[in-house]
C-alpha positions as CSV (number, residue, x, y, z in Angstrom):
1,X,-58.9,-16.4,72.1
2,X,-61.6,-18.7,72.3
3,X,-63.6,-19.4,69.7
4,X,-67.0,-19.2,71.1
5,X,-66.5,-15.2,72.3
6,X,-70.0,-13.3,71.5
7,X,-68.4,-9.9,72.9
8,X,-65.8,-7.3,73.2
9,X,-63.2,-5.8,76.2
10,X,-63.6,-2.7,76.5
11,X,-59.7,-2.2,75.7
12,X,-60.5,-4.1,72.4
13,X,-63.5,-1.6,72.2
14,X,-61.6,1.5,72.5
15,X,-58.6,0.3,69.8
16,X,-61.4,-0.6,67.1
17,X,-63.8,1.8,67.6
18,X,-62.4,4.1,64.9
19,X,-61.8,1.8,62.8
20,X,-65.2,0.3,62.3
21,X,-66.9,3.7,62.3
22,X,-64.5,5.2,59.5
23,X,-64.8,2.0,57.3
24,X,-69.2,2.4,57.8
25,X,-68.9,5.8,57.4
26,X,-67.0,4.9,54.0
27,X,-69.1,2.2,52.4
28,X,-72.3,4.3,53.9
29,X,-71.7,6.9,50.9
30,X,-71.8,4.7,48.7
31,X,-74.3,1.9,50.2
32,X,-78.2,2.1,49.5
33,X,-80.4,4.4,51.6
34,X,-81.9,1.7,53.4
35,X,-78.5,1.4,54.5
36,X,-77.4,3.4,57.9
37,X,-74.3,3.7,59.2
38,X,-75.5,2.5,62.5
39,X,-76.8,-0.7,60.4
40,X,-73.2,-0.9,59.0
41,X,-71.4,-0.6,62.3
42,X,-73.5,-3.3,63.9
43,X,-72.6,-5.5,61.3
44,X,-69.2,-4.3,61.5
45,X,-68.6,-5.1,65.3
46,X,-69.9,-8.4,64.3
47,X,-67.2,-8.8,61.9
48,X,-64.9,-7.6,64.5
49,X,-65.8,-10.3,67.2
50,X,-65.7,-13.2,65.0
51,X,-62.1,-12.0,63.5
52,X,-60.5,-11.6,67.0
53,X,-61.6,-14.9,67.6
54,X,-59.2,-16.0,65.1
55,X,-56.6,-13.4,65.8
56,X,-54.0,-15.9,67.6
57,X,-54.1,-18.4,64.9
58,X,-53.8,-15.5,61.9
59,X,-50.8,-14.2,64.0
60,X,-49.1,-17.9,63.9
61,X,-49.5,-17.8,60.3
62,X,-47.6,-14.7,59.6
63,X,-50.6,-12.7,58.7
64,X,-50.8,-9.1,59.9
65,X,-53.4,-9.1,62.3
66,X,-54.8,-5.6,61.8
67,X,-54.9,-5.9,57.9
68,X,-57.1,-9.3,58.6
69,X,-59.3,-7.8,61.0
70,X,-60.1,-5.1,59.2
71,X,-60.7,-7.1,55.8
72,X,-63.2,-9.0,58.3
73,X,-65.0,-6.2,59.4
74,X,-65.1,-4.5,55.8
75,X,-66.5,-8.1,54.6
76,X,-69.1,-7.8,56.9
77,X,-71.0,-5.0,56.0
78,X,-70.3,-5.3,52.2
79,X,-72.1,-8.6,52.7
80,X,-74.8,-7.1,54.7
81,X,-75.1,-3.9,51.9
82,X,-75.5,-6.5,49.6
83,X,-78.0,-9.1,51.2
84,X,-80.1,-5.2,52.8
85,X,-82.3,-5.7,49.6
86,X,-83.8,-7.8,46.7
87,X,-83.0,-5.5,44.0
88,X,-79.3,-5.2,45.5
89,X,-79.1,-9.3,45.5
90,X,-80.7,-9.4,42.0
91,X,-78.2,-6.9,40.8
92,X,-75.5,-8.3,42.5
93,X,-76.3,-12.0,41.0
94,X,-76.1,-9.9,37.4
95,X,-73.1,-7.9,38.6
96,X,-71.1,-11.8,39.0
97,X,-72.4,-13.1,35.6
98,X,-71.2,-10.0,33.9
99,X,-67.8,-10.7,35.3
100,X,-67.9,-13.9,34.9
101,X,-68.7,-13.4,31.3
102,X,-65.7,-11.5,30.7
103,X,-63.2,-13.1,32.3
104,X,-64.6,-16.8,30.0
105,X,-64.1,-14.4,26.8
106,X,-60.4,-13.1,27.9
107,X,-59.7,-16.7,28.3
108,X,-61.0,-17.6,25.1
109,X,-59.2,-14.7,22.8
110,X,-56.5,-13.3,24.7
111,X,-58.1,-9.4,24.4
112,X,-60.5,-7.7,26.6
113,X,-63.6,-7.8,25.0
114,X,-66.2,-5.4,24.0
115,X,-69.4,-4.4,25.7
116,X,-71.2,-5.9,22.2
117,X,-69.6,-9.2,22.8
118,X,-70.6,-9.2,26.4
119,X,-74.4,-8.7,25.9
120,X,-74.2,-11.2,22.9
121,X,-72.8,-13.8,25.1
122,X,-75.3,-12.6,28.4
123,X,-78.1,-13.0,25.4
124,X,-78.6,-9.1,26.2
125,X,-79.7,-6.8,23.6
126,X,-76.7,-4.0,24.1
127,X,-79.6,-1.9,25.3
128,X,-80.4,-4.4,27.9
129,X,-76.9,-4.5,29.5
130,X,-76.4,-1.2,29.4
131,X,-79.5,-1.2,31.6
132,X,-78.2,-3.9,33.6
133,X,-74.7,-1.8,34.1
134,X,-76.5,0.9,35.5
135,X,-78.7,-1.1,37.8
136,X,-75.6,-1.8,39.1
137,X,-74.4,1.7,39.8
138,X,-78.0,2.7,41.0
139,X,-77.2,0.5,44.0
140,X,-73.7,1.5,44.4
141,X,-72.1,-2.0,43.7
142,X,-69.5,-1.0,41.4
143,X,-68.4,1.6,44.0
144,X,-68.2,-0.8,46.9
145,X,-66.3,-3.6,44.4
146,X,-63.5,-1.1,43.4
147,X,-62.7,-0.5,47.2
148,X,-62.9,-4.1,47.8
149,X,-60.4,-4.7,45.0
150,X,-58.0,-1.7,46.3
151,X,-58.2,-3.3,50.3
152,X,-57.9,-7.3,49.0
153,X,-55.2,-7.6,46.1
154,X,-55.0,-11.2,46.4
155,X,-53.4,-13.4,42.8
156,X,-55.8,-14.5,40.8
157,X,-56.6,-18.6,41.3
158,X,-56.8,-18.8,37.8
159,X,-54.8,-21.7,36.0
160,X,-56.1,-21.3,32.3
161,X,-53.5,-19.4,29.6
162,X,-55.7,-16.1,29.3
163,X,-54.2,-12.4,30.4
164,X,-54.4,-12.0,34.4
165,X,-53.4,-9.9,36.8
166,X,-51.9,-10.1,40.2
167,X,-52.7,-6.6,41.8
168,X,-55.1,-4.2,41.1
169,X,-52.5,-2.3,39.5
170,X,-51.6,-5.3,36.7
171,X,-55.2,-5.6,36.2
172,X,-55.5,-1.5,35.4
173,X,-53.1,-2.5,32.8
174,X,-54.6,-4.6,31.1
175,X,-57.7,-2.3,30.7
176,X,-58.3,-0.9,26.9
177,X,-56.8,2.9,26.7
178,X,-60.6,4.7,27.1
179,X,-61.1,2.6,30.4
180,X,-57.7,3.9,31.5
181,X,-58.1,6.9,31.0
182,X,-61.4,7.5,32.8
183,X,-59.8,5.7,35.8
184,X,-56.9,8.3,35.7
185,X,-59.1,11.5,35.5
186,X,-61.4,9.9,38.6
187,X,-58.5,8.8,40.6
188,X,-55.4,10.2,39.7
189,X,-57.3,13.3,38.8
190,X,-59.9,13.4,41.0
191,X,-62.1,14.6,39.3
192,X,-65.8,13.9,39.2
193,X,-68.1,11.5,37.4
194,X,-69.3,14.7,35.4
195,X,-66.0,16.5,35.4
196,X,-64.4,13.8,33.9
197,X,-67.4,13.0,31.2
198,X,-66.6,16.0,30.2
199,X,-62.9,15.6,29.7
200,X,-63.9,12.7,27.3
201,X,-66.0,14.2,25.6
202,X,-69.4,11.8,26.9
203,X,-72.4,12.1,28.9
204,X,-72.3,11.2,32.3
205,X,-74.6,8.3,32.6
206,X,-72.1,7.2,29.4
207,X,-69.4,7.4,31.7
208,X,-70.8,6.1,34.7
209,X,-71.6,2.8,32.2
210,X,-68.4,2.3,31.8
211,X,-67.0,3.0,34.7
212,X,-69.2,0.2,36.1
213,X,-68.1,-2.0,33.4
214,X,-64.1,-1.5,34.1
215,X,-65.3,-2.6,37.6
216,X,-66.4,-5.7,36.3
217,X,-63.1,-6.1,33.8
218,X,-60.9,-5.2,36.8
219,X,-62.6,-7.7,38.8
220,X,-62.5,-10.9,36.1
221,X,-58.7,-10.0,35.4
222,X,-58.3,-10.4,38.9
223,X,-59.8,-13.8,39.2
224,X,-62.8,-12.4,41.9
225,X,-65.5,-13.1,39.3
């Protein structure tokens, strides 16, 4: 493939087609409103191009092809969701401290630490970052980080002696007992965000907090901070 390509066969059309539309019609539920799904499948054909242009190298590497091409066309409109607005960017820069945050604390003590100890170390007021946590779900980034955790378990990089995780499942394990258990009633379950606030006996903004927070965990014991 060459490496300069700026366009599709129409046999190369016709195979990932589907695939770009299901995966915009996906991430469009959960994206912004500014956010089409025409917007997301631009983007996504974009992603498309530029990962066929790799495709022979990838394949030389042992790398299933289709898995990488469609990681690549998934990354591209997760990137473009996220760059579509400066209240998504500024919640997004937030979104990577909060994670970051946790993952320094796991490191520090071994046990997953509590949403007091987070704002103390943001310097948040607990009222601020529970604010900040549902900024965050306003603009549908904890939705779009789950499905990029599920779709890219990669090991965490992470050399330092704290808990970590290897899959999405390992890091699910290492969530406190509450956090699992929402998980379980949303995914196992399927139930939703209100059906399952219920279960637990919360609101559901309370749950949607801290199901935007296990996000976060998830991502930090996963290295993806």
């Amino acid at each position: 493939m060459s490496e300069g390509r700026v366009a599709l066969t129409r046999e190369e059309f016709e195979r990932w087609s589907p695939t770009v539309r299901r995966i915009a019609m996906l991430l469009g539920r959960r994206a912004p409103r500014s956010v089409s799904v025409a917007d997301l499948c631009v983007k996504g054909f974009s992603g498309l191009i530029d990962a066929l242009a790799s495709a022979e190298s990838i394949a030389s590497a042992n790398l299933v092809v289709e898995e990488y091409v469609e990681h690549r066309i998934r990354t591209a409109m997760v990137d473009f969701i996220l760059s579509a607005d400066d209240r998504v960017r500024d919640a997004r820069a937030v979104s990577r401290r909060i994670a970051r945050t946790i993952r320094a604390l796991v490191d520090a003590t071994g046990e997953p630490p509590t949403r007091e100890r987070i704002a103390e170390v943001l310097k948040l007021e607990i009222d601020e970052y529970e604010s900040a946590l549902a900024r965050i779900a306003q603009f549908g980034l904890a939705r779009i980080e789950i499905l990029d955790l599920d779709h890219d378990q990669a090991p965490s990089s992470s050399d330092d002696d704290g808990p970590s995780a290897d899959t999405l499942a390992d890091a699910i394990d290492l969530l406190p007992t509450m956090d699992r258990d929402l998980l379980m009633l949303l995914f196992q379950e399927e139930c939703s965000m209100e059906e399952a606030a219920a279960v637990l006996g919360t609101s559901q903004y309370r749950a949607t907090l801290q199901y935007t927070e296990i996000v976060h965990r998830l991502r930090a014991s996963l290295g993806k901070e």
